[in-house]
Structures are given as C-alpha cells and as structure tokens.
C-alpha positions as CSV (number, residue, x, y, z in Angstrom):
1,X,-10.6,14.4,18.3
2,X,-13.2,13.2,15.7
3,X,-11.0,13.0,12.8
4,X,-8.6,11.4,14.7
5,X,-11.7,8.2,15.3
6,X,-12.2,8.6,11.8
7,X,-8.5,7.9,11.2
8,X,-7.9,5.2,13.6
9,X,-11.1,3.8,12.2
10,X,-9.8,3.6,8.8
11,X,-6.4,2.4,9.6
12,X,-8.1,-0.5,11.7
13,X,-10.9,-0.9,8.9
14,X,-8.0,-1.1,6.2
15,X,-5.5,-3.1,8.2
16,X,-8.7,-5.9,8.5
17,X,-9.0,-5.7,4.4
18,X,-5.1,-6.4,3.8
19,X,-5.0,-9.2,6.7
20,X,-8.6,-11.0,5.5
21,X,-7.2,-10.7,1.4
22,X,-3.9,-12.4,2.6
23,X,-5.5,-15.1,4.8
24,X,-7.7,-16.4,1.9
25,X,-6.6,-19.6,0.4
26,X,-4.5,-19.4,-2.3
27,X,-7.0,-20.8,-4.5
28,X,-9.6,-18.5,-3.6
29,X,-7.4,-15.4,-4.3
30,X,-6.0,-16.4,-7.4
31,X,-10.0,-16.4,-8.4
32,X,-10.3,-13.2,-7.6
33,X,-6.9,-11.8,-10.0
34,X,-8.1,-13.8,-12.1
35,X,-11.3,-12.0,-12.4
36,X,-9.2,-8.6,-12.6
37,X,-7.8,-10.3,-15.5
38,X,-10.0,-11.8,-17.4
39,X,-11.9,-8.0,-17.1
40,X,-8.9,-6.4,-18.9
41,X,-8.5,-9.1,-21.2
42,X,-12.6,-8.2,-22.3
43,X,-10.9,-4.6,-23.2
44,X,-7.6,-6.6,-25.1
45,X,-9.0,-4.7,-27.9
46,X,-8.6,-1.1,-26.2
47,X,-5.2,-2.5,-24.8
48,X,-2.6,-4.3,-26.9
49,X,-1.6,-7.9,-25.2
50,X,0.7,-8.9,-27.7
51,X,3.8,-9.7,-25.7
52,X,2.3,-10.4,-22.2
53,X,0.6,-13.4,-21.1
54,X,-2.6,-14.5,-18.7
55,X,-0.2,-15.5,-16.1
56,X,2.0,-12.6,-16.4
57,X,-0.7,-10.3,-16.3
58,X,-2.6,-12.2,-13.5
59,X,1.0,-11.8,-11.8
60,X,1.2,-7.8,-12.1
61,X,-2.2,-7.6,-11.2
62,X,-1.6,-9.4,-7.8
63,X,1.8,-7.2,-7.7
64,X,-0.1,-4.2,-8.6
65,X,-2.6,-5.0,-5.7
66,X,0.0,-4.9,-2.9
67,X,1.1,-1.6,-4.1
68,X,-2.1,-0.3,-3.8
69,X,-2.7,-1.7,-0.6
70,X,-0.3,-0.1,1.3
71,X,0.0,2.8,-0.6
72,X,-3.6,3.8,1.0
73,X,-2.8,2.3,4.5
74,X,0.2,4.8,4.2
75,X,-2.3,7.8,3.4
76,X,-4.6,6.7,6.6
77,X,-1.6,6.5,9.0
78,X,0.0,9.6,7.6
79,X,-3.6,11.3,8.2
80,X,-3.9,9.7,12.1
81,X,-0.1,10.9,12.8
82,X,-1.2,14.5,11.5
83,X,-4.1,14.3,14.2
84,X,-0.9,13.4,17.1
85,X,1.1,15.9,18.5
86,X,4.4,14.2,16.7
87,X,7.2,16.7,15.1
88,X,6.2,16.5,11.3
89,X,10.0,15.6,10.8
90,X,9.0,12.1,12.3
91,X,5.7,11.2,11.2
92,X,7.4,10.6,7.7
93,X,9.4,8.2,9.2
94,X,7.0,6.2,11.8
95,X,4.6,6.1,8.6
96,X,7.1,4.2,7.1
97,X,8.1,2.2,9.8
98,X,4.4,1.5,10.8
99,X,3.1,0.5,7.8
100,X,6.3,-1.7,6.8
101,X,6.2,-3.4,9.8
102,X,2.1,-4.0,8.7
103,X,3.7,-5.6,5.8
104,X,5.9,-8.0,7.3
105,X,3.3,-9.1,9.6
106,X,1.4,-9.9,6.5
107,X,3.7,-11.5,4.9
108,X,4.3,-13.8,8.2
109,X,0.1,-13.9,8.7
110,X,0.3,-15.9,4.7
111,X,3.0,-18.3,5.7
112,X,0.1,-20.2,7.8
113,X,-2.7,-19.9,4.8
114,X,-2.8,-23.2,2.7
115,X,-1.9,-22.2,-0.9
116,X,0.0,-18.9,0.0
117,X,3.8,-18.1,1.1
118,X,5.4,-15.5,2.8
119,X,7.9,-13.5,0.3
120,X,10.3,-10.7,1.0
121,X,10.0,-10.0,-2.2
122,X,5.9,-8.7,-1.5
123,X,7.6,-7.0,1.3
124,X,9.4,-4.4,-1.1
125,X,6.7,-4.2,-3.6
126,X,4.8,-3.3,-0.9
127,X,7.3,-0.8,0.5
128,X,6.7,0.9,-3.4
129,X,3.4,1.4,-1.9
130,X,4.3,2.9,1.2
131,X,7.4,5.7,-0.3
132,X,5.1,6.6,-3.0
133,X,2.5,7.6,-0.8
134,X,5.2,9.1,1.6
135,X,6.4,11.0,-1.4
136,X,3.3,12.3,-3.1
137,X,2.3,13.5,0.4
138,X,5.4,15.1,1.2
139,X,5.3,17.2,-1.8
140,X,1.8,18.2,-1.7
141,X,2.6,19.5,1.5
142,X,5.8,20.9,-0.1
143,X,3.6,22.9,-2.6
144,X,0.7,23.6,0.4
145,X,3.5,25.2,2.5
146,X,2.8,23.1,5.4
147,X,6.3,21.5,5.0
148,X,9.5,23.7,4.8
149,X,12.5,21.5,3.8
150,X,15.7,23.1,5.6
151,X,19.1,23.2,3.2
152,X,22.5,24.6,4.5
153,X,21.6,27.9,2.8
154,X,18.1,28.2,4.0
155,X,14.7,26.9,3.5
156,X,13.4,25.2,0.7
C-alpha cells in the first residue's frame, strides 16, 4: 500500500512538472533552453559544434526535454500499475495509453499559453519517450525473469 502512495505521489508530482513547464510563456521557456544551451556551448571545446547552430541546438534541447519527460512519467506509471492487481500483459499497454493520452492533454493545455502551440509533432517525440521506457522495462524484466514472452513453440 505504501509504495503504491509513493507512486501515485510521483505520478501526480511529475504530471504537475510537465503541465507547469508547458503553461509557461513561451518567452519564459525558451529562457530556460536557452540556458541548457548556452551551458553546452561553455563545453563547445569538449564537444565539436561545427555543423549545428544555437537555434538548432536550443531546438534538440527542447525536443530532447519532452523525451525525457515522459520517458520518466512512463517509469512512475509503469511502477503504480505494478502495485494494481492488473495482468502484466496489460499494464504495458495502459502505460502507453495513460501516459500518451498525458501528452495530448499537454499538448492541448499549450494551445491556451501566449507564446506556445500545441504540435502533434511533440506528441510523437514524446511517445519516443514513453516506448523507450516501455521497452527498457520490458526487457529488464525480460532478463529479471519476471516477464516470460510466449512464442508458438514455447516460452521465451
């Protein structure tokens, strides 16, 4: 029962982070990347920048953000499904549909900020997010045992 608080917790906690990031003026958050930027730029000398630009980079650092987003909202809802008493065959998929439908909702919540858009295209980078932490988990549970993958000749 506890870690099943702890999980709802950090779903809600999470789920609060995404929504208060995305409701910030467009100004204000392009401050922020910028910031991000302008860090890795300071170790340019580390990291060759010959062939991308500040605005590209301040573009794949926003991209990269919504990735890691809801790549970690995935983890927490994966974690609070494993507390349910759900078939493990379809927590995978109510992950998925959870936090994807977290990601539309976002996407809608940014279409009333002034500076920011809605974009279906954020919606699939964000769904890289989501099957890469569905993935990773499913095959450390593949390797733990905990998941046995069933193929016309047997189990995996």
């Amino acid at each position: 029962m506890t870690k099943r608080i702890v999980y709802i917790s950090l779903v809600l906690i999470w789920l609060i982070i995404i929504f208060s990031l995305s409701s910030e003026v467009g100004k204000k958050s392009d401050i922020k990347s910028k910031t991000i930027v302008n860090l890795i730029y300071d170790k340019s000398d580390i990291i060759e920048f010959d062939n991308i630009t500040e605005k590209e980079l301040n573009y794949y650092v926003r991209k990269l953000g919504h990735v890691l987003e809801y790549f970690i909202l995935t983890i927490f809802i994966l974690g609070l499904l494993k507390t349910l008493s759900i078939d493990i065959k379809y927590k995978y998929g109510l992950a998925y549909f959870i936090s994807t439908t977290c990601a539309i909702l976002d996407e809608y919540n940014q279409t009333f900020v002034i500076g920011r858009d809605g974009r279906i295209t954020d919606i699939f980078i964000d769904n890289l997010g989501i099957v890469s932490a569905l993935v990773i988990v499913s095959i450390f549970h593949l390797l733990q045992g905990t998941i046995k993958w069933k193929t016309k000749g047997g189990e995996l």
